[in-house]
MDAnalysis code that builds the backbone (N, CA, C; Angstrom):
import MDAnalysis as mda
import numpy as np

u = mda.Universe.empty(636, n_residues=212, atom_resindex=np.repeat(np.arange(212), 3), trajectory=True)
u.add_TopologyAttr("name", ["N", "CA", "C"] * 212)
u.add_TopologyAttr("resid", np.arange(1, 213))
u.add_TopologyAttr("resname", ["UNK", "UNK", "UNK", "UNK", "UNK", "UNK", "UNK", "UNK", "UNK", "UNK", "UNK", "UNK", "UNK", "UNK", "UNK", "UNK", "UNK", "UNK", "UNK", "UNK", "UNK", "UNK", "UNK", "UNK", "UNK", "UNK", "UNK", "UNK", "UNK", "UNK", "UNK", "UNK", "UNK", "UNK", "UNK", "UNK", "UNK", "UNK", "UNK", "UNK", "UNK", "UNK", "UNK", "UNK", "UNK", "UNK", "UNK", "UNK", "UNK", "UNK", "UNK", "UNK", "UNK", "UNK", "UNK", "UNK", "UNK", "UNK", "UNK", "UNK", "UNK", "UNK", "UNK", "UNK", "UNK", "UNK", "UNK", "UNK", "UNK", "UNK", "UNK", "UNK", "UNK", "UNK", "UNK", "UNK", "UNK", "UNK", "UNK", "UNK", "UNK", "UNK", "UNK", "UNK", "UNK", "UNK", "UNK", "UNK", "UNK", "UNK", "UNK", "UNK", "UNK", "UNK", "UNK", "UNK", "UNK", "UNK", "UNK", "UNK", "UNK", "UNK", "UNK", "UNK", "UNK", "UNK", "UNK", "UNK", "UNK", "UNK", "UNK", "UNK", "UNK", "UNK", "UNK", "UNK", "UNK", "UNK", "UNK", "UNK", "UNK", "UNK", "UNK", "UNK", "UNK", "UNK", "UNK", "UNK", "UNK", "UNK", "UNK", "UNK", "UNK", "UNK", "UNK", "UNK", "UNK", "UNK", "UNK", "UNK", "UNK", "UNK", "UNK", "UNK", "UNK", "UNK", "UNK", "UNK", "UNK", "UNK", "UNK", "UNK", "UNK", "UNK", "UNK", "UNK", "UNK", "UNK", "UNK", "UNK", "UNK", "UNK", "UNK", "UNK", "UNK", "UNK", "UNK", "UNK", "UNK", "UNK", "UNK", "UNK", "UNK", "UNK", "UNK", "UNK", "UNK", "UNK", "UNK", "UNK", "UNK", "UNK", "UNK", "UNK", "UNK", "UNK", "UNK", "UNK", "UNK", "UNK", "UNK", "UNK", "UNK", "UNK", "UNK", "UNK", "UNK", "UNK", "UNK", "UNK", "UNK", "UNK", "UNK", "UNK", "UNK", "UNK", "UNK", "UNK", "UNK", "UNK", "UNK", "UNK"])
u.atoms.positions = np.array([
    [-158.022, -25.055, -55.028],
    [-157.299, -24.440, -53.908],
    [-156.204, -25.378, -53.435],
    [-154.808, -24.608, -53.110],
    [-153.772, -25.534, -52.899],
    [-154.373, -26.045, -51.087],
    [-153.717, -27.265, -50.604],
    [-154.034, -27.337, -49.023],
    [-153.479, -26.043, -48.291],
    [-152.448, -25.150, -48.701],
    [-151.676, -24.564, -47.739],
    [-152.950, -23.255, -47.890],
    [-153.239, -23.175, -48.858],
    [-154.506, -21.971, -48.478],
    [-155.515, -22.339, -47.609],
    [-155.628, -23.326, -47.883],
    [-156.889, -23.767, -46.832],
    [-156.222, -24.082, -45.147],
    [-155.288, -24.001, -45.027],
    [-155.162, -23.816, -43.393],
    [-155.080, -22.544, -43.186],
    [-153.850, -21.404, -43.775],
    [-154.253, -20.259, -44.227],
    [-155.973, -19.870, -43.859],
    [-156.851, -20.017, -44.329],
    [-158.228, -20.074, -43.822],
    [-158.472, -20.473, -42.655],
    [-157.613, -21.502, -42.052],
    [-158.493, -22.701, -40.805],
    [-157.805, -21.486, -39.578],
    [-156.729, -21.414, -39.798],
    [-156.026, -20.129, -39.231],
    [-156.682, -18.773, -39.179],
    [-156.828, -18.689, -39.931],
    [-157.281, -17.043, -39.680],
    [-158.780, -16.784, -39.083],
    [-159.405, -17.934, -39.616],
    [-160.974, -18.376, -39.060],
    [-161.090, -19.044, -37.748],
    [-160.545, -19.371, -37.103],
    [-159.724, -20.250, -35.862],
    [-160.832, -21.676, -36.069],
    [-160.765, -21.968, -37.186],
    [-161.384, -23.631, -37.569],
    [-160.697, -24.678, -36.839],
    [-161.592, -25.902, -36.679],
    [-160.986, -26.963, -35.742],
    [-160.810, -27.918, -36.797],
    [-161.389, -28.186, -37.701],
    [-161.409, -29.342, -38.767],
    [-161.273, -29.055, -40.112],
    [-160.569, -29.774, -41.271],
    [-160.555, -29.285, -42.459],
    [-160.442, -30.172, -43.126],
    [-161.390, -30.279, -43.872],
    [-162.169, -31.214, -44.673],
    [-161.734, -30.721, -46.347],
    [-160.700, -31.324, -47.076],
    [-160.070, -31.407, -48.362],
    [-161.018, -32.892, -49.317],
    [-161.581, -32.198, -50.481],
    [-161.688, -32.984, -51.929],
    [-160.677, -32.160, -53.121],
    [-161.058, -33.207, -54.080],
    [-159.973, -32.773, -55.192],
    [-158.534, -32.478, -54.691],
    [-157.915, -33.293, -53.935],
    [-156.714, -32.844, -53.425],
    [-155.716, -33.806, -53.979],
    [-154.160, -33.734, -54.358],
    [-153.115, -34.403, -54.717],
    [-153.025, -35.188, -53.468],
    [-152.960, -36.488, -53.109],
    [-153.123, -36.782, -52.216],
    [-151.726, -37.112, -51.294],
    [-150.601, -37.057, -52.342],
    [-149.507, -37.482, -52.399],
    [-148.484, -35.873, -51.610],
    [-149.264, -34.716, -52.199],
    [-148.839, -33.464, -51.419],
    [-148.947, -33.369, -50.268],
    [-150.327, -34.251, -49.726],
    [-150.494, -33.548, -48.228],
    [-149.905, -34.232, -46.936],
    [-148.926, -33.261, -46.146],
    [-148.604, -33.400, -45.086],
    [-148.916, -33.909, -44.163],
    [-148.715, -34.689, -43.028],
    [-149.091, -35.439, -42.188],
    [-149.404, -34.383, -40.960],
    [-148.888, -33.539, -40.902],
    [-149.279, -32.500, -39.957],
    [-148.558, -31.075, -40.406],
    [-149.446, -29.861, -40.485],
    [-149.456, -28.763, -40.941],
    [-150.059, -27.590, -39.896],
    [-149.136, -27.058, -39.189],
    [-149.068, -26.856, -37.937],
    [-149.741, -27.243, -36.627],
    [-150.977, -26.557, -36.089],
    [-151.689, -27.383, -35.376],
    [-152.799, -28.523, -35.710],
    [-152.492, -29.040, -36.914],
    [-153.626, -29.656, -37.952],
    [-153.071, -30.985, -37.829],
    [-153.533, -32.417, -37.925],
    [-153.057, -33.414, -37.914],
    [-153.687, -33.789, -39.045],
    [-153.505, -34.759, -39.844],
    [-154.161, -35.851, -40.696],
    [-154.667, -36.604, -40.289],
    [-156.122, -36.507, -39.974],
    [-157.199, -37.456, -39.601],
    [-156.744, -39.275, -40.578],
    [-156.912, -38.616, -41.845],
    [-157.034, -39.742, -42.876],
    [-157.289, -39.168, -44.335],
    [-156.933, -40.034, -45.297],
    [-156.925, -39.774, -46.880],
    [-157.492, -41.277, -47.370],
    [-158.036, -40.415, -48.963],
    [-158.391, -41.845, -49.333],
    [-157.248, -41.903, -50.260],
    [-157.322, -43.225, -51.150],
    [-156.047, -43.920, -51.329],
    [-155.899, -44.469, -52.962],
    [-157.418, -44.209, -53.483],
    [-157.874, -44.709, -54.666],
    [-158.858, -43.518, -55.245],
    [-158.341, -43.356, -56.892],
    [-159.030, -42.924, -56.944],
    [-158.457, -41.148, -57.521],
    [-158.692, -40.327, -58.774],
    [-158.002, -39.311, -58.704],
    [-158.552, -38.092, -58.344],
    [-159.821, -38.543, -57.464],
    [-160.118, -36.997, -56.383],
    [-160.220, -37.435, -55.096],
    [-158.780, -37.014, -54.263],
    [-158.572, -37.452, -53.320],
    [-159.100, -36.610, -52.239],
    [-159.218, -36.844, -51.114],
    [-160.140, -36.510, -50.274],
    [-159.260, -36.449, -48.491],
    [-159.920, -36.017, -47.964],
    [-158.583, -35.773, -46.503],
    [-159.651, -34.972, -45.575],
    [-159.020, -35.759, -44.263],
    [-159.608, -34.708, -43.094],
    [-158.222, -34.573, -42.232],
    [-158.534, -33.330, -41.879],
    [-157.306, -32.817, -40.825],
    [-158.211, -31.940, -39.366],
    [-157.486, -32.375, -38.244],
    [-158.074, -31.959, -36.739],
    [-157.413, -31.218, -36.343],
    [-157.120, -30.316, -35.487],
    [-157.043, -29.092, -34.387],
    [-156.148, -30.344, -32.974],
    [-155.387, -30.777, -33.190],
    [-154.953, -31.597, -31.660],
    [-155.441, -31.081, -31.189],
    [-155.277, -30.068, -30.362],
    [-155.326, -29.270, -29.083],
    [-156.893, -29.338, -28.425],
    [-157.794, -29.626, -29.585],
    [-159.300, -29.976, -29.375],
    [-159.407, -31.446, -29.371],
    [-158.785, -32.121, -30.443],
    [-159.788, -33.444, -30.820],
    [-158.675, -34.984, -30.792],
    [-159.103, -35.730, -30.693],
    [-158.571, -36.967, -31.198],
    [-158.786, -38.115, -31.736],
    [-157.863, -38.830, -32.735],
    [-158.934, -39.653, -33.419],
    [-158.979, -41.053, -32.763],
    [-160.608, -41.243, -33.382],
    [-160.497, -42.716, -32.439],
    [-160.641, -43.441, -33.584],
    [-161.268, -43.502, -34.833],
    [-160.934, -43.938, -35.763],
    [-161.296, -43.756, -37.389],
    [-160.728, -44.493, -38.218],
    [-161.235, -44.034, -39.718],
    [-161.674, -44.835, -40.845],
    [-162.018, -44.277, -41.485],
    [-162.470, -45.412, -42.320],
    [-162.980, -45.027, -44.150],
    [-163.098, -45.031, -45.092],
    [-163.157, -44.975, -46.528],
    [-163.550, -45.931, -47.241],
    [-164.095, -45.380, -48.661],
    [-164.803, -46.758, -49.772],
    [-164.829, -45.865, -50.758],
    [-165.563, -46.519, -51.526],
    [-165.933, -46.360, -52.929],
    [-166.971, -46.490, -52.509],
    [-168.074, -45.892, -54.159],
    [-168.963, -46.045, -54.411],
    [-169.661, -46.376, -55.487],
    [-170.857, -46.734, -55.767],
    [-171.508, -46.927, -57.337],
    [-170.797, -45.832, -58.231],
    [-170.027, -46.472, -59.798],
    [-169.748, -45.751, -60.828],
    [-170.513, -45.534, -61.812],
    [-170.521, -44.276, -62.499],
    [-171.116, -44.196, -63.455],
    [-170.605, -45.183, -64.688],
    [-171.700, -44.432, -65.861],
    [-171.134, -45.304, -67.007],
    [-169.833, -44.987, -67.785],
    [-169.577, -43.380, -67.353],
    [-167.931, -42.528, -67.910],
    [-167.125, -43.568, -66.823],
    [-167.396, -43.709, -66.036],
    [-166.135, -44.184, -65.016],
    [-165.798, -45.463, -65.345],
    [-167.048, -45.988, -65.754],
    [-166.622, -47.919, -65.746],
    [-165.841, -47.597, -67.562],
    [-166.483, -46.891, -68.212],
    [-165.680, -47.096, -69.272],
    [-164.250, -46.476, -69.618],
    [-163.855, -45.691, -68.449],
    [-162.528, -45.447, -68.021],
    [-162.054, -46.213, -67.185],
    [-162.442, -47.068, -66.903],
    [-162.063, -48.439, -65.232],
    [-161.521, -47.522, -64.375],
    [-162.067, -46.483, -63.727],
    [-162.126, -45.840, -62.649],
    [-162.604, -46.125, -61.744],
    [-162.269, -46.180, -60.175],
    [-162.967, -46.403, -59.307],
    [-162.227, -45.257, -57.922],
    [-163.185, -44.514, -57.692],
    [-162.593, -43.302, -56.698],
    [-163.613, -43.897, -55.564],
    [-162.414, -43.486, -54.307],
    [-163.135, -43.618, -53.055],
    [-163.783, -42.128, -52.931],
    [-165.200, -42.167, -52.327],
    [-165.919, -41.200, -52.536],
    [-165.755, -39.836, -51.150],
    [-165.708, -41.026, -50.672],
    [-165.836, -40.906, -48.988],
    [-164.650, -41.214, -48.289],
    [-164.596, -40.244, -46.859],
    [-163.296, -41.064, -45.856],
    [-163.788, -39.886, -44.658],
    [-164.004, -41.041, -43.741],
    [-164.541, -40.662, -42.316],
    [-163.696, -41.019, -41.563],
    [-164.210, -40.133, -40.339],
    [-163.306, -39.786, -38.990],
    [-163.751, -39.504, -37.670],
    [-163.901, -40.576, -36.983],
    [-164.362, -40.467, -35.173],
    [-163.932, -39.517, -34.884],
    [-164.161, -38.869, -33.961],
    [-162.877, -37.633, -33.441],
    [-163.482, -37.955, -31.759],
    [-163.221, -37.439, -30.681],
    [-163.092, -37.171, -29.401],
    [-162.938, -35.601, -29.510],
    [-164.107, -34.997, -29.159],
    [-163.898, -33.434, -28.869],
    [-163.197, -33.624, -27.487],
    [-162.038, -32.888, -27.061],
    [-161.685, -32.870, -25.383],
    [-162.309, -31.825, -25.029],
    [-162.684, -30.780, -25.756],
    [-163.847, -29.472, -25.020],
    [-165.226, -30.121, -24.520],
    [-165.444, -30.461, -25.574],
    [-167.060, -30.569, -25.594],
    [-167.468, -32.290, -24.509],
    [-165.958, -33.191, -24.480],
    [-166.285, -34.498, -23.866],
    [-167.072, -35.221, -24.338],
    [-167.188, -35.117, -25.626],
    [-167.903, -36.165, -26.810],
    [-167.644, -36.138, -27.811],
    [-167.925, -37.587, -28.522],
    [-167.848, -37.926, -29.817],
    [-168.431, -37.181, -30.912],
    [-167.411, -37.150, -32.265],
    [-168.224, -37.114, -33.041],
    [-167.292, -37.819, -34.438],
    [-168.880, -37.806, -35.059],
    [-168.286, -38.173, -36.726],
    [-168.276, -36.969, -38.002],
    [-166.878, -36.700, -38.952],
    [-166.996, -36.238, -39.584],
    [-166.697, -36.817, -41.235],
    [-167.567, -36.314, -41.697],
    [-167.448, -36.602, -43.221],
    [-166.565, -36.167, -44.447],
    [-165.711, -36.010, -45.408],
    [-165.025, -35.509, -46.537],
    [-165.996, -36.290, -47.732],
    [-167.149, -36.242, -48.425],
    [-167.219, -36.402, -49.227],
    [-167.497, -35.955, -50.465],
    [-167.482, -36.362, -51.750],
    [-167.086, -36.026, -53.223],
    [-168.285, -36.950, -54.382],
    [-169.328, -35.974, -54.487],
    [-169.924, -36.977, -55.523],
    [-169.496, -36.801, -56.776],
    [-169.847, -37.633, -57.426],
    [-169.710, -37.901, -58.806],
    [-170.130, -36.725, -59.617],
    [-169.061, -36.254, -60.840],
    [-169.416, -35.118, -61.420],
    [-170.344, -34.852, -62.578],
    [-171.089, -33.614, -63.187],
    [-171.926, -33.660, -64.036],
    [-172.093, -34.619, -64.885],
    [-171.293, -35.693, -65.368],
    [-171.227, -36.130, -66.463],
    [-172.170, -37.508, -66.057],
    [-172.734, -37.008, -64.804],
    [-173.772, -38.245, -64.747],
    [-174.432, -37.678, -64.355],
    [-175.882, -38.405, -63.313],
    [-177.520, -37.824, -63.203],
    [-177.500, -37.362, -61.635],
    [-178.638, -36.638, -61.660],
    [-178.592, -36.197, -60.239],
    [-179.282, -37.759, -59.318],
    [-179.855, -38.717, -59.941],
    [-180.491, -39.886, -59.738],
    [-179.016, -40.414, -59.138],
    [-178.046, -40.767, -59.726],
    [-176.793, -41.291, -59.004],
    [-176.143, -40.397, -58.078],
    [-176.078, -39.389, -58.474],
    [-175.526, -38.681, -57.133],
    [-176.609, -39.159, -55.408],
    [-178.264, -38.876, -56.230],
    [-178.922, -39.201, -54.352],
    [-178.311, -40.735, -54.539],
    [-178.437, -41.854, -55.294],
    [-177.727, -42.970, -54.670],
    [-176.240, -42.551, -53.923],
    [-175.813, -41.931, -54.437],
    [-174.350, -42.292, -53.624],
    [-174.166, -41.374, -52.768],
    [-175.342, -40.634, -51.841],
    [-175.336, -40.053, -51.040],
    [-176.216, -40.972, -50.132],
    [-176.686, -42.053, -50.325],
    [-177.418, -42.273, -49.625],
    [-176.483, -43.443, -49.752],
    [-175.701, -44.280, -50.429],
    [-174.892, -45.282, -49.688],
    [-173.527, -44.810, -49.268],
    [-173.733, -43.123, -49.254],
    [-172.655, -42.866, -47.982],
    [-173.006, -42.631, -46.839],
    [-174.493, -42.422, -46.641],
    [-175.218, -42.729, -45.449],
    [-174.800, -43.753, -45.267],
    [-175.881, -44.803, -45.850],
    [-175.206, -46.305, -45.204],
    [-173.756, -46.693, -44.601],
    [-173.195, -46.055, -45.465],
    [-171.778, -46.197, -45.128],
    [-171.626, -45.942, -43.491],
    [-171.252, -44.709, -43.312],
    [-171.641, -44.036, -41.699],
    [-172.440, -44.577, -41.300],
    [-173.532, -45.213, -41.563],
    [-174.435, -46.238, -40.290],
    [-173.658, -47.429, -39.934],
    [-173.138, -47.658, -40.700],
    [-172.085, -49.086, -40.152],
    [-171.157, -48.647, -39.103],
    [-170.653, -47.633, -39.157],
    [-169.851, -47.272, -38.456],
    [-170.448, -46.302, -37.307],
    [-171.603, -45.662, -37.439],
    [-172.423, -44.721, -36.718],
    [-173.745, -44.677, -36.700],
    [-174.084, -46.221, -35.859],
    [-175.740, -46.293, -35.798],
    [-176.443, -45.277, -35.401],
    [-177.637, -44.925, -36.057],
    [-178.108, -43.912, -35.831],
    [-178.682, -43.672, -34.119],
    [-179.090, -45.059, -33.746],
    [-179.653, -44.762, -32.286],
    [-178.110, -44.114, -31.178],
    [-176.821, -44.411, -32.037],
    [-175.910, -43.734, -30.853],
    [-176.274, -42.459, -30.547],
    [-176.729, -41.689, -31.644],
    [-177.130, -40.062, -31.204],
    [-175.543, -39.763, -31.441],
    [-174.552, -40.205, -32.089],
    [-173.661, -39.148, -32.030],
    [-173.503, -38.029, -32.872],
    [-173.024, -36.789, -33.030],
    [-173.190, -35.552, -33.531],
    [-172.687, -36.049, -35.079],
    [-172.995, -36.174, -36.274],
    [-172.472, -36.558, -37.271],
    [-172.591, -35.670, -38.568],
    [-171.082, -34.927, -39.517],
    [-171.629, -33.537, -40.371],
    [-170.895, -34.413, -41.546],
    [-171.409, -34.245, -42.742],
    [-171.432, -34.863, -44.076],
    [-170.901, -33.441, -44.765],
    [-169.536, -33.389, -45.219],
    [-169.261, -31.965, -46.012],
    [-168.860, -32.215, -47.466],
    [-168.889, -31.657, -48.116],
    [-167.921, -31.478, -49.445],
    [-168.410, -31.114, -50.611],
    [-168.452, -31.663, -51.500],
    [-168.652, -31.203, -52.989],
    [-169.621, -32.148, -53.665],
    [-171.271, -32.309, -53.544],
    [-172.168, -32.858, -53.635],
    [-172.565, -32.637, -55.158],
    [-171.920, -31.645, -56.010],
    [-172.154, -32.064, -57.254],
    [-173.611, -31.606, -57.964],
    [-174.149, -31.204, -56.604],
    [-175.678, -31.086, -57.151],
    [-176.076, -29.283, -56.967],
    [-175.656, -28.413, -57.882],
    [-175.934, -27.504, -57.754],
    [-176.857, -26.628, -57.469],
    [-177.894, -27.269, -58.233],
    [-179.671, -26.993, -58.344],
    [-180.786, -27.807, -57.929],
    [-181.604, -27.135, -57.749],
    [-182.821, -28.118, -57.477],
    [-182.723, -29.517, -56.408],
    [-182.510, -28.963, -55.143],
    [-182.445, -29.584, -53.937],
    [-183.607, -30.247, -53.357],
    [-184.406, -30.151, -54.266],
    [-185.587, -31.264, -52.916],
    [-185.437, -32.442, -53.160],
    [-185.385, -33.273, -53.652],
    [-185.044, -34.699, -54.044],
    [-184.173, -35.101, -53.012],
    [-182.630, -34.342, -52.918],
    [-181.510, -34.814, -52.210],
    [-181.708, -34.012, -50.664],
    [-182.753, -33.357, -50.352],
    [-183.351, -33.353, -49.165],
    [-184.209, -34.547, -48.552],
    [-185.141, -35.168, -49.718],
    [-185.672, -36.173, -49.028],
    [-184.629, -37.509, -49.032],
    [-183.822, -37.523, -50.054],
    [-183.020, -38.399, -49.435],
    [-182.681, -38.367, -48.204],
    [-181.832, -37.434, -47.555],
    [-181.289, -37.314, -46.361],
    [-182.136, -37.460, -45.427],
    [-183.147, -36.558, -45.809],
    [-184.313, -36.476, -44.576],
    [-184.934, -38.185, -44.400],
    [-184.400, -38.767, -45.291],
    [-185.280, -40.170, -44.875],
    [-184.432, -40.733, -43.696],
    [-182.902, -40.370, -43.563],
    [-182.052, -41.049, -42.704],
    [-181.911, -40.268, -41.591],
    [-182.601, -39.457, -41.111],
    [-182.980, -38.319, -40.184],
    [-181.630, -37.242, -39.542],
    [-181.284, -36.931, -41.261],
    [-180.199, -35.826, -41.801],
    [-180.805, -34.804, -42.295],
    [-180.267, -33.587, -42.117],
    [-180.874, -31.984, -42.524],
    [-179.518, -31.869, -43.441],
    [-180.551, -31.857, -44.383],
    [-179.197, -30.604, -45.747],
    [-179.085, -29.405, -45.506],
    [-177.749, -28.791, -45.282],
    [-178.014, -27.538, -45.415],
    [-177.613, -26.795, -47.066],
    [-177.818, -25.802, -47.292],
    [-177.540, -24.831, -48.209],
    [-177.171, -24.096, -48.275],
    [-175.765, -23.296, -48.952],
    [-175.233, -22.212, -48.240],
    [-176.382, -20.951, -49.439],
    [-176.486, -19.889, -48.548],
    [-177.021, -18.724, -49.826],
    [-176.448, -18.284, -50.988],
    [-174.780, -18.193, -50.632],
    [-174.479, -18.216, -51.834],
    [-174.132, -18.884, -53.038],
    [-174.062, -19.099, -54.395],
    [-172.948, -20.487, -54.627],
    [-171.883, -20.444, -54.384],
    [-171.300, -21.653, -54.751],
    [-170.238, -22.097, -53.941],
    [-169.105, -22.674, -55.546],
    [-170.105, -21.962, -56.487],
    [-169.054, -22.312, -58.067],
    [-169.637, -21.470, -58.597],
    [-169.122, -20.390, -59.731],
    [-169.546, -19.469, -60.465],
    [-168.409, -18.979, -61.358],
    [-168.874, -19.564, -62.861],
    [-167.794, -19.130, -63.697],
    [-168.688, -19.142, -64.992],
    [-167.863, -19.102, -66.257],
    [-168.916, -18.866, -67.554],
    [-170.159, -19.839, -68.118],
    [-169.647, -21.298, -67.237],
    [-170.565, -22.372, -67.307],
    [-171.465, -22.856, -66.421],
    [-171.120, -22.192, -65.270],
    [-172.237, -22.916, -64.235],
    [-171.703, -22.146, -63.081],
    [-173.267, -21.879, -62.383],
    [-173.183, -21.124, -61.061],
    [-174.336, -21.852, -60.072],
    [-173.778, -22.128, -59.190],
    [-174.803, -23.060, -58.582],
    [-174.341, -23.280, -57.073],
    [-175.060, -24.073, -55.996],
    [-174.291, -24.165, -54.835],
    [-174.049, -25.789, -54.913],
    [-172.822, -25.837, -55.031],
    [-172.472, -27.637, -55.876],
    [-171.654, -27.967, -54.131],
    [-171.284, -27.128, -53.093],
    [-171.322, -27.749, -52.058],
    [-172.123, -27.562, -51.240],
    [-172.370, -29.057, -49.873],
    [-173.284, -28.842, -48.929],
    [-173.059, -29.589, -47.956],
    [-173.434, -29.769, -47.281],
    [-173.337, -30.088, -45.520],
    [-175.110, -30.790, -45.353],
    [-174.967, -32.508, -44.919],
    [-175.705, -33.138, -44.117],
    [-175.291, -33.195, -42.792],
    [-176.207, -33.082, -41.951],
    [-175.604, -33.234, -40.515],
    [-177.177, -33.859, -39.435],
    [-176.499, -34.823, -39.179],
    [-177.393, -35.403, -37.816],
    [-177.088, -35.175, -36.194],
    [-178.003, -35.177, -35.491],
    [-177.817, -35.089, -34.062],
    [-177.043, -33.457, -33.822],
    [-177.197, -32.738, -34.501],
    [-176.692, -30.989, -33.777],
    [-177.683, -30.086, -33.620],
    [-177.016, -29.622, -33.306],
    [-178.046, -28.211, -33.007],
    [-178.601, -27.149, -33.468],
    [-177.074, -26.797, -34.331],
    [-176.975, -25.535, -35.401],
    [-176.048, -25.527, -36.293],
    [-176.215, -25.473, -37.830],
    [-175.488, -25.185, -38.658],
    [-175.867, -23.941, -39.611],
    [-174.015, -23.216, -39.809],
    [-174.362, -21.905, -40.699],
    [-173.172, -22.197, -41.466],
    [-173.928, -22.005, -42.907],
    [-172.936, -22.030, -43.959],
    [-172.092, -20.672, -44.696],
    [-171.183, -20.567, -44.409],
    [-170.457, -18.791, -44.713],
    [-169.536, -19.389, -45.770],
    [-169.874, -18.576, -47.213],
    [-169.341, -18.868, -48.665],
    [-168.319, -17.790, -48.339],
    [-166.841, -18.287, -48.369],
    [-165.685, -17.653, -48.317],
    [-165.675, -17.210, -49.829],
    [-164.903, -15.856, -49.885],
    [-163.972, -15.215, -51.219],
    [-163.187, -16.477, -51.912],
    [-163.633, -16.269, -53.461],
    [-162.584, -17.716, -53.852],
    [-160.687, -17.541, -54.207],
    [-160.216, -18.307, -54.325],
    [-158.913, -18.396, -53.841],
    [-158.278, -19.098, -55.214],
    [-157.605, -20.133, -54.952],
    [-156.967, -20.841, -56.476],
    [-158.244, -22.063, -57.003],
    [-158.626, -22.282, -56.239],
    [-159.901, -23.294, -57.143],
    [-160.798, -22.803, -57.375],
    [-161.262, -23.661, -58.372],
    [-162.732, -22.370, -59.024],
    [-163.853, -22.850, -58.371],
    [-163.989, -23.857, -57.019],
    [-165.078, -23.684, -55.697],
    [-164.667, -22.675, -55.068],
    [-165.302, -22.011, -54.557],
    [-165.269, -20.821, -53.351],
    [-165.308, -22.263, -52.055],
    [-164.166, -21.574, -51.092],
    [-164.134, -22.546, -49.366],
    [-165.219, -21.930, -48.887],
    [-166.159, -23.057, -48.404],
    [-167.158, -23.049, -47.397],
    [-166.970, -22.637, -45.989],
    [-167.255, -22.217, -45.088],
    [-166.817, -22.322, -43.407],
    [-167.891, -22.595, -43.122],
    [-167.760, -23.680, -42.193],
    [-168.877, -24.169, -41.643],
    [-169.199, -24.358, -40.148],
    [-169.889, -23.446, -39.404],
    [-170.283, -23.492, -38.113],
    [-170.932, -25.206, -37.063],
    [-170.934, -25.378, -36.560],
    [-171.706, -26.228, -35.888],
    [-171.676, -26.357, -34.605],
    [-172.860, -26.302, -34.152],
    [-173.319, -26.548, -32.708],
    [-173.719, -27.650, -32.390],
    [-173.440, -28.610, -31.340],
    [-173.799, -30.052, -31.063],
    [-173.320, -29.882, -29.251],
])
């Protein structure tokens, strides 16, 4: 999906946040109408981006890494930032929160490395978002893991994160149909995952509700 569809979406859905993987990173605009550029990562050729709603939020700050590579990556000397987070200041709500853009590693490795590098993108966000702050914190993107979710439930659940799952998938073509995106989220209230009609990428856009 190009970015301009996906505000296209943030627009018509009246979304506050928009959370881009697999993106040219070099295309995207610094602000795209009421949307600002939270942050991008910088390394790496699946680039990643969050964009805010001014009129709601502001950033207080950001931050990105890498993560453990597979064995395709080291023998391509690849190294992609996986992750790139974003404080925000709700001005509605009069609190913090943290949001996530992340991108695991694709089939061509194990679902064993994907829970690692979901779980040192936890870590990651604990450095920056101890868990005793209680602040509202949602983990989005393209987790790579289509099938067979209990494993990468107890991961999360060990860091006292709820996976969600959307019902439908979220990729479906002649090779694989599966729900390969998902949403961790700590400290909220309510999350609902609504699998949008797909568009130019062959993921279907997620919309994602949350209450905190």
């Amino acid at each position: 999906m190009g970015y301009e569809e996906a505000f296209i979406l943030a627009h018509k859905y009246q979304l506050d946040i928009v959370c881009l993987q697999e993106c040219y990173r070099g295309l995207l605009p610094k602000t795209e109408g009421d949307f600002s550029l939270a942050d991008k990562t910088m390394h790496g050729f699946m680039g990643l981006a969050i964009y805010y709603r001014t009129t709601r939020f502001r950033v207080l700050s950001t931050a990105r890494t890498t993560m453990r590579s597979s064995l395709f990556e080291k023998l391509n000397s690849q190294e992609n930032e996986r992750i790139v987070i974003a404080k925000l200041y709700d001005k509605q709500q009069k609190k913090e929160l943290f949001i996530a853009s992340f991108h695991a590693i694709h089939l061509v490795a194990t679902n064993y490395l994907r829970r690692k590098q979901v779980h040192e993108a936890i870590l990651f966000l604990n450095k920056h978002n101890p868990p005793i702050d209680g602040i509202p914190t949602i983990v989005v993107g393209d987790y790579n893991y289509p099938w067979f979710h209990g494993g990468l439930k107890k991961i999360v659940a060990a860091h006292d994160y709820t996976l969600f799952v959307s019902k439908k998938p979220t990729l479906k073509n002649g090779w694989f149909n599966g729900k390969f995106d998902l949403v961790s989220a700590r400290h909220v209230l309510k999350v609902d995952l609504l699998v949008l009609p797909r568009g130019k990428s062959d993921h279907m856009p997620v919309r994602v509700n949350v209450a905190y």
